[in-house]
C-alpha positions as a Python dict, from the first residue, in 0.01 Angstrom:
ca = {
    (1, 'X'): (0, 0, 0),
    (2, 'X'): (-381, 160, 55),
    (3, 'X'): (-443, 229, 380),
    (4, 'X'): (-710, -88, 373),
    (5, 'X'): (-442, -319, 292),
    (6, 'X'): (-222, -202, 585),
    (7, 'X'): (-539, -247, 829),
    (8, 'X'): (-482, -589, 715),
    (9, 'X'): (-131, -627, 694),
    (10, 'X'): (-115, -471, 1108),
    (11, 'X'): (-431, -731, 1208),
    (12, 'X'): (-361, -859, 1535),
    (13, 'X'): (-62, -598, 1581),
    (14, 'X'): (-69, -276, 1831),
    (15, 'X'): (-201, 26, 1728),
    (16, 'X'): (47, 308, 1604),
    (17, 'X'): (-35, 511, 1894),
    (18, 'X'): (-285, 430, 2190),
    (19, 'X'): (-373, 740, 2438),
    (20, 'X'): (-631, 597, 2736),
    (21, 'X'): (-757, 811, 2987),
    (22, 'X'): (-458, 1074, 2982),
    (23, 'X'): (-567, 1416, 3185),
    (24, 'X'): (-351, 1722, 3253),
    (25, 'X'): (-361, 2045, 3463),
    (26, 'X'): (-116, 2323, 3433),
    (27, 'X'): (-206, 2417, 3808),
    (28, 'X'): (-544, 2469, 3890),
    (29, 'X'): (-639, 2468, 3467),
    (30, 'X'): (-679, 2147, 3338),
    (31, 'X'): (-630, 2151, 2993),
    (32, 'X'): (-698, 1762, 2892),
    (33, 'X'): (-964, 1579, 3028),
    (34, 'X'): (-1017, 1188, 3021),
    (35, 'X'): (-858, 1174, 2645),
    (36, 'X'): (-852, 879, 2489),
    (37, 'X'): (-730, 866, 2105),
    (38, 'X'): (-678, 560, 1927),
    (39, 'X'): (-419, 543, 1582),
    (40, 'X'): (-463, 230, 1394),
    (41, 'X'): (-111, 159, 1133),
    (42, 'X'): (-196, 271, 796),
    (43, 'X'): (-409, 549, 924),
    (44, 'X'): (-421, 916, 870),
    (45, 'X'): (-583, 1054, 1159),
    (46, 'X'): (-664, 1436, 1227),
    (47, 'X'): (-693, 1595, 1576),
    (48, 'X'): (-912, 1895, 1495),
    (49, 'X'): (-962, 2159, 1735),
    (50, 'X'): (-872, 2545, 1779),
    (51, 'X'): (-593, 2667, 1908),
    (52, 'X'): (-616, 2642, 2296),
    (53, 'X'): (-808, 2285, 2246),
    (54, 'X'): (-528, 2083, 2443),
    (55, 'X'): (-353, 1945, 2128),
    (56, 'X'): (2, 2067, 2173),
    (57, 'X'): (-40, 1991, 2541),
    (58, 'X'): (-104, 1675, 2402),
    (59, 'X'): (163, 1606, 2204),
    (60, 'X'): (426, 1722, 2470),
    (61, 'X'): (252, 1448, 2690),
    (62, 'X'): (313, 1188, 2391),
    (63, 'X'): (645, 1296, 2294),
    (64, 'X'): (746, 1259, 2649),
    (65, 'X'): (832, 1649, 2698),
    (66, 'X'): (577, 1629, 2982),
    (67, 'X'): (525, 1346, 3189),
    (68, 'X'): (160, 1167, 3179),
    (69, 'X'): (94, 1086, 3545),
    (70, 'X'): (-241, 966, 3447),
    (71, 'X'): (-372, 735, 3209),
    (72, 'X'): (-165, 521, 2952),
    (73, 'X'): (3, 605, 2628),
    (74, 'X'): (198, 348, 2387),
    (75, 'X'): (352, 355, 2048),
    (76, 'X'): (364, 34, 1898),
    (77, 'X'): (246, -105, 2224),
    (78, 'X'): (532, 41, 2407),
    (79, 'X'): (449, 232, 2726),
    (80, 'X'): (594, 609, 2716),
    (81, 'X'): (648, 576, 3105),
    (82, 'X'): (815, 190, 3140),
    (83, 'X'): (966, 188, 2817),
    (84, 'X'): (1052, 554, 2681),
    (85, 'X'): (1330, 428, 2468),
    (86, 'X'): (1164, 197, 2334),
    (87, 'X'): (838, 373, 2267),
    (88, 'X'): (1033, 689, 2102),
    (89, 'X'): (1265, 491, 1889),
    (90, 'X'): (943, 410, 1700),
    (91, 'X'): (800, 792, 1692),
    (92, 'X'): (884, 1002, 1457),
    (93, 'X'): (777, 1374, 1521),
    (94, 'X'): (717, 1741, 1336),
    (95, 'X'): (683, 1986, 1578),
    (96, 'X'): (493, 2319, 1506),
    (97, 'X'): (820, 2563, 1530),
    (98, 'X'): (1092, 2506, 1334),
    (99, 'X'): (1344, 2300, 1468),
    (100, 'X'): (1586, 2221, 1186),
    (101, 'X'): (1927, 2434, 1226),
    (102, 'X'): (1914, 2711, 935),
    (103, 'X'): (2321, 2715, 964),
    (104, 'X'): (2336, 2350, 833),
    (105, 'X'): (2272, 2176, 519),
    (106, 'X'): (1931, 1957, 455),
    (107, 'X'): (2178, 1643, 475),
    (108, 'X'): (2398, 1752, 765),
    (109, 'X'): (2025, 1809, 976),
    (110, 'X'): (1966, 1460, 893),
    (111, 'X'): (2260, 1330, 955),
    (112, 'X'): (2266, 1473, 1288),
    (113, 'X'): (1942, 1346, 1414),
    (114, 'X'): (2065, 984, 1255),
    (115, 'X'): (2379, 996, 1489),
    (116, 'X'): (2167, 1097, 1777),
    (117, 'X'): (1955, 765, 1737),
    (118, 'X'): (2314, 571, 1693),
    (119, 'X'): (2325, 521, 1337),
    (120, 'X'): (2611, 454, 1146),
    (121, 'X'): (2762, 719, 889),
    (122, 'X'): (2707, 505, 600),
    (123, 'X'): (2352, 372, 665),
    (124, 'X'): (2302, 720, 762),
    (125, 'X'): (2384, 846, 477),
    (126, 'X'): (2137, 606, 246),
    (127, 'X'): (1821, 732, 473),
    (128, 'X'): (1932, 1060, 345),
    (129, 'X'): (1910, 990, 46),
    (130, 'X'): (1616, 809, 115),
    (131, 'X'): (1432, 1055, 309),
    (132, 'X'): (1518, 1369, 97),
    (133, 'X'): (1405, 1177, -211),
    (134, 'X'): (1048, 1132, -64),
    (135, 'X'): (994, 1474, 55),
    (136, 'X'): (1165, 1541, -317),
    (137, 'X'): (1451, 1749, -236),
    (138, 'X'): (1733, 1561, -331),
    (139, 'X'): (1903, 1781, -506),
    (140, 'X'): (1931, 2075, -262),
    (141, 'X'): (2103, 1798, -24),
    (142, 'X'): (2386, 2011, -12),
    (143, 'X'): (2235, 2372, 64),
    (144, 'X'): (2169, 2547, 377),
    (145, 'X'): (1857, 2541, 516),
    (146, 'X'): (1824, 2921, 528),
    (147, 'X'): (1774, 2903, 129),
    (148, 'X'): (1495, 2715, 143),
    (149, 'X'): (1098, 2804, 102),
    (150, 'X'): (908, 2771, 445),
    (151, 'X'): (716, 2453, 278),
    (152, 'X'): (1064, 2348, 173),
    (153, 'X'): (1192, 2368, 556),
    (154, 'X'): (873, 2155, 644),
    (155, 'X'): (971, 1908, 424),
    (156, 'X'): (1331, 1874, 576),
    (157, 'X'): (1181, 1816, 896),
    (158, 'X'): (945, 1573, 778),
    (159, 'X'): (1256, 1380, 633),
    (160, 'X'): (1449, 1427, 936),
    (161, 'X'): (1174, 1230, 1097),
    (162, 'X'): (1169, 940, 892),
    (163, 'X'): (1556, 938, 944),
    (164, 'X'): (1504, 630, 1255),
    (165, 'X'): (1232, 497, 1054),
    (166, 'X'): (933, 517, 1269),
    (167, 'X'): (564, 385, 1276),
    (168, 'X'): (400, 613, 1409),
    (169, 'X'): (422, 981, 1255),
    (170, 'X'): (330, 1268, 1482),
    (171, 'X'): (277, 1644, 1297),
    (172, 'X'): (148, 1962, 1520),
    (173, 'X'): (-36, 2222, 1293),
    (174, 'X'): (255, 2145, 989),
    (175, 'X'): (58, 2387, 776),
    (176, 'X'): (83, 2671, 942),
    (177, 'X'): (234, 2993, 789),
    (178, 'X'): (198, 2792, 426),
    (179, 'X'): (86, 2889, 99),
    (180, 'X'): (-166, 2686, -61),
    (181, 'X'): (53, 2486, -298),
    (182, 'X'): (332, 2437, -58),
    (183, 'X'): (2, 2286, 210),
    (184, 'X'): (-81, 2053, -90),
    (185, 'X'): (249, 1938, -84),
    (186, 'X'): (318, 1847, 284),
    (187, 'X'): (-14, 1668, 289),
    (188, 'X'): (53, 1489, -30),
    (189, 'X'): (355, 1335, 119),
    (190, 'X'): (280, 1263, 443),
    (191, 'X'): (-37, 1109, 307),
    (192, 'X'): (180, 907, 41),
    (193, 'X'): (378, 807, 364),
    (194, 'X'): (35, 648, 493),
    (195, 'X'): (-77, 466, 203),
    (196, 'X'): (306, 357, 125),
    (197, 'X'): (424, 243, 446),
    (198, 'X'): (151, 202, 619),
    (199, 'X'): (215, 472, 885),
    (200, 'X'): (-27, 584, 1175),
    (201, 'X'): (-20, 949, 1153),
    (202, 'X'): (-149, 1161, 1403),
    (203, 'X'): (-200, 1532, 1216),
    (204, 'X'): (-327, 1793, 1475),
    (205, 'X'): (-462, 2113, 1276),
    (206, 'X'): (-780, 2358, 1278),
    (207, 'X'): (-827, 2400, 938),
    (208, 'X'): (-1150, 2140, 833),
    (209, 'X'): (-1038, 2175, 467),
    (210, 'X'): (-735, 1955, 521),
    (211, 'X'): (-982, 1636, 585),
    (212, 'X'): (-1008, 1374, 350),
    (213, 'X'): (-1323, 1122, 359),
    (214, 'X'): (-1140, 851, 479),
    (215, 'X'): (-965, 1007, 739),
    (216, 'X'): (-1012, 924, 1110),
    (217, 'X'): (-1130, 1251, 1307),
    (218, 'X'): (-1067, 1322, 1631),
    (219, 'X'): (-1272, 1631, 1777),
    (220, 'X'): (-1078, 1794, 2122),
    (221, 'X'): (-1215, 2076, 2268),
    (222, 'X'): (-1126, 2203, 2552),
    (223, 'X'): (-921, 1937, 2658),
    (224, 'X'): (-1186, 1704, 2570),
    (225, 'X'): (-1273, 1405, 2297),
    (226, 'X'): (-1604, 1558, 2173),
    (227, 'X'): (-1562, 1277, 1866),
    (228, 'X'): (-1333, 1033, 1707),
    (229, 'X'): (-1461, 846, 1395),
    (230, 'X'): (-1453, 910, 1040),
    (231, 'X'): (-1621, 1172, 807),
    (232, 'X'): (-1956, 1014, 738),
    (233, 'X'): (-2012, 914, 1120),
    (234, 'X'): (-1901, 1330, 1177),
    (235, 'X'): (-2168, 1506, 1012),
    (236, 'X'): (-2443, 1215, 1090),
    (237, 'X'): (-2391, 1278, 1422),
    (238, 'X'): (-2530, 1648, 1409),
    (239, 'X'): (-2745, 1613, 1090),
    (240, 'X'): (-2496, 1817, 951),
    (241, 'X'): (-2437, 1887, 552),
    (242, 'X'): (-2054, 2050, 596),
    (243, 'X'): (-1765, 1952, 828),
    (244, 'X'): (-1729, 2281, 913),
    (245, 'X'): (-2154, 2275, 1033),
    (246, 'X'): (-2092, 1955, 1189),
    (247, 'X'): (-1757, 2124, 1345),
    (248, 'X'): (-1983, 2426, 1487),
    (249, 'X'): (-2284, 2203, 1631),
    (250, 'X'): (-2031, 1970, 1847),
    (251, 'X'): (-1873, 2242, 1968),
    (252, 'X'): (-2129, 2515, 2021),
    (253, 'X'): (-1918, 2762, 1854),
    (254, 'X'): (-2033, 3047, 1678),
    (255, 'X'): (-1747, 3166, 1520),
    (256, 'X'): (-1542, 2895, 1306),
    (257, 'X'): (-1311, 3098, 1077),
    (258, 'X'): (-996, 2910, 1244),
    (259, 'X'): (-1159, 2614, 1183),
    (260, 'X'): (-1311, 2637, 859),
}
């Protein structure tokens, strides 16, 4: 499925993810500001910014970790604050540090999370299967986690979050501490997840190279929505000829190295 055809498919259904007017202060620093971020189903969407920009602040707000006492946030049209269970049933979620337990096998870690959302053994079993073929690790089902690759151990945890099957995909800097053919990878099948099942993904990273064309952009800096359409609409709104021009002009930064 492209990600036109699952515009179509989700016309006249809720967005994957809808964030309206969320702020947050950690005392007297407040680190999000009015944000509003909208995630269409069947859309890749990338929350640039550098580190300290509010987007793991963010997350924790959408992932329920911290509690939004402003604004709105849904997932499928399920409020976070009236309907938690609900709203996190349908979120699936890679979080920057590791989280998978190295002592365990790749199908044990999924298995666990499965019987944490109330699965069955059996049908937990077949999203296993399912999920390690996608992230195409099947065959180290068996093996510890502490023999994999770091890009391998990103791909577990990308399985393990398609384990409850979720709409709306959630990955903080996934990249990070990757070589380049093991970042290829994690993009290529997160993206595959996109144009396949018509997943919203939200993909927070500062690295400008990992935008494709198509790709909704979502500038924060600072705590703050500087810009949220896609790439075209980006550099037309500075003039500029480069993301990573466009990048430096909306934000008034001088250096971009994270970024770029």
């Amino acid at each position: 499925m492209s990600e036109t055809q699952a515009d179509t498919q989700a016309a006249g259904s809720p967005p994957a993810l809808v964030v309206s007017g969320v702020s947050h202060s950690f005392g007297e620093k407040r680190v999000l500001d009015n944000v509003s971020v909208t995630v269409p189903r069947g859309t890749f969407a990338v929350l640039l910014g550098l580190n300290g920009a509010g987007k793991s602040t963010l997350f924790s707000l959408i992932t329920r970790l911290y509690d939004n006492v402003s604004g709105e946030i849904r997932i499928l049209g399920h409020d976070v604050r009236r309907r938690p269970g609900a709203a996190l049933q349908r979120l699936g979620v890679v979080f920057q540090s590791k989280t998978v337990d190295s002592d365990l096998s790749l199908q044990q870690n999924l298995l666990y999370h499965a019987a944490l959302h109330g699965l069955g053994r059996s049908e937990a079993k077949k999203r296993a299967a399912e999920a390690l073929a996608i992230v195409d690790l099947s065959d180290r089902a068996k093996d510890k986690v502490r023999n994999l690759s770091g890009g391998q151990s990103r791909r577990v945890e990308i399985a393990r979050s398609l384990m409850h099957q979720p709409g709306c995909l959630l990955l903080d800097e996934p990249t990070v501490g990757l070589d380049i053919g093991s970042r290829e990878s994690v993009i290529s099948i997160v993206r595959g997840l996109v144009a396949r099942q018509g997943l919203g993904v939200l993909w927070a990273t500062h690295l400008i190279d990992e935008i494709q064309p198509t790709d909704l952009i979502v500038l924060l800096h600072k705590g703050k929505v500087l810009f949220s359409g896609r790439l075209p609409e980006f550099l037309a709104s500075t003039g500029a000829a480069t993301p990573a021009d466009a990048f430096r002009l909306l934000t008034g930064t001088s250096a971009t190295a994270e970024a770029a």
